[in-house]
C-alpha positions in Angstrom: -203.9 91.0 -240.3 -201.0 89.6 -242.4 -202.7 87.1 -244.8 -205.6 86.8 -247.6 -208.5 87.4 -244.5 -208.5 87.6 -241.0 -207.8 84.2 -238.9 -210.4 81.8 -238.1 -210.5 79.3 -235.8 -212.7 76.0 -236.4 -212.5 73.6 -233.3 -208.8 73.2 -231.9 -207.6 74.4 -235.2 -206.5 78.5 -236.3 -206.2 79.0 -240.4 -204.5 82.4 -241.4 -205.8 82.3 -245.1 -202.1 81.4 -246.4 -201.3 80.1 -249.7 -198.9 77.2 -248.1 -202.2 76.2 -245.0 -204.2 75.3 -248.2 -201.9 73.6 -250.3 -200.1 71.5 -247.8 -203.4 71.0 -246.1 -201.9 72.4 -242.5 -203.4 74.8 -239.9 -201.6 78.1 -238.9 -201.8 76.8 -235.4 -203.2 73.8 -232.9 -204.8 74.5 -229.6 -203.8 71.7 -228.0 -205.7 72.2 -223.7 -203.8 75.3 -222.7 -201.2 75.6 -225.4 -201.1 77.2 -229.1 -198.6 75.8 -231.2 -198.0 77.8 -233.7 -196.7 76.2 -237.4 -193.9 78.0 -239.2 -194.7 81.4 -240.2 -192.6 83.6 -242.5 -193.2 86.8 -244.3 -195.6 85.9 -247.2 -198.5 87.9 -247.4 -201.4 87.2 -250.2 -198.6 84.8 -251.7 -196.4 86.9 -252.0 -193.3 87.2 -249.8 -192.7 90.8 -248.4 -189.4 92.6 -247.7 -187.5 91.0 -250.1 -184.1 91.6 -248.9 -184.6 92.7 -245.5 -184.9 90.2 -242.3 -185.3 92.4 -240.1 -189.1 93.6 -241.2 -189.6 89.6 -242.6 -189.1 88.9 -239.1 -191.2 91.7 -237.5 -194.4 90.3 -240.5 -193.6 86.2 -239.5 -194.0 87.0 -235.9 -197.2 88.7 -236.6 -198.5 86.3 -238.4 -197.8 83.9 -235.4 -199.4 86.3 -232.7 -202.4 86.8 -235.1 -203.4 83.1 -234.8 -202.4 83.1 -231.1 -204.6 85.5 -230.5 -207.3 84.4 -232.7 -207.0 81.1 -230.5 -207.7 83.5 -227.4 -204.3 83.8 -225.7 -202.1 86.9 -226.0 -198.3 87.9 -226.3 -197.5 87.4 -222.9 -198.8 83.8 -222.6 -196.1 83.1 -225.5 -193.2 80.6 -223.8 -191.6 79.6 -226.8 -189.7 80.8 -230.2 -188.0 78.9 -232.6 -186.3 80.9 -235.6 -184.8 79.8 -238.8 -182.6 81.7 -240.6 -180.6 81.1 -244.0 -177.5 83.3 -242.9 -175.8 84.2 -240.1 -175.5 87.9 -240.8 -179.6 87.9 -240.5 -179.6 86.8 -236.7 -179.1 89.8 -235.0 -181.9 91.5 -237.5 -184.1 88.9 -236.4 -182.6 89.0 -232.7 -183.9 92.7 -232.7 -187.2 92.3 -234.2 -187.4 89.5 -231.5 -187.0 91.6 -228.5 -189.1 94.3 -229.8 -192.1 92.2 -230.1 -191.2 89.6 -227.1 -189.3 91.6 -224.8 -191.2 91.8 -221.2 -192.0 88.3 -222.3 -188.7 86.5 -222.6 -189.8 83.4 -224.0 -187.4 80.9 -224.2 -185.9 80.8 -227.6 -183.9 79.1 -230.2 -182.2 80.0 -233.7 -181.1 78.0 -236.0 -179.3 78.7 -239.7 -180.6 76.6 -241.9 -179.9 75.5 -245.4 -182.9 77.4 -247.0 -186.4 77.8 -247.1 -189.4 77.0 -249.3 -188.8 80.2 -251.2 -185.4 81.5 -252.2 -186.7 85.2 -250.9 -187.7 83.7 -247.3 -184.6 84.9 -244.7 -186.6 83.8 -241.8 -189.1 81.4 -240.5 -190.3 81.5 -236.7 -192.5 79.2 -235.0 -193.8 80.5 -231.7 -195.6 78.3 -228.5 -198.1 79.6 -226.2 -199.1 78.5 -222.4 -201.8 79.7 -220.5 -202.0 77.5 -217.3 
């Protein structure tokens, strides 16, 4: 697990523990019949973003965080059919690109990336958002 304590699910709802879920009042992901969406995730762990510096392993920890509550919500990886990534450079998409296929790659979700202005935190490179199916 990548946040304060292991996800919970109450109802259609999956809370991760993070610092932003409570604050913003927002759940980590919806289970909406057969789909998970999953809100943004990025790589802050107990509040405190990790791999300052380095998108690649910010990516790998934001993904996680998304298949955590995907999982807590009782699909898997391979039900994943959707990933959205934000990034606040351009030099950080193939880092993320790479983290990407290691995690979703016999998957092949559909996907999008989009460089964006910036993110909550200054030390964020990357936000993902990631949808599940299971039919």
């Amino acid at each position: 697990m990548r946040g304060n304590a292991p996800p919970h699910r109450s109802g259609t709802r999956v809370f991760s523990g993070g610092v932003w879920e409570e604050r913003y009042r927002y759940a980590r992901a919806v289970v909406a019949g057969p789909w998970v969406i999953v809100s943004g995730c990025t790589a802050t762990v107990d509040g405190e973003v990790q791999y300052v510096g380095d998108a690649y392993r910010q990516s790998l920890t934001a993904f996680g965080v998304a298949l955590d509550a995907i999982e807590t919500a009782g699909l898997s990886r391979s039900d994943v059919v959707r990933v959205r990534y934000f990034v606040v450079d351009d030099r950080y998409y193939d880092e993320v690109g790479r983290a990407h296929a290691e995690l979703f790659g016999e998957v092949r979700p559909a996907c999008t990336g989009v460089r964006v202005a910036g993110l909550i935190d200054p030390r964020m490179l990357v936000e993902a958002e990631v949808e599940a199916y299971r039919g």
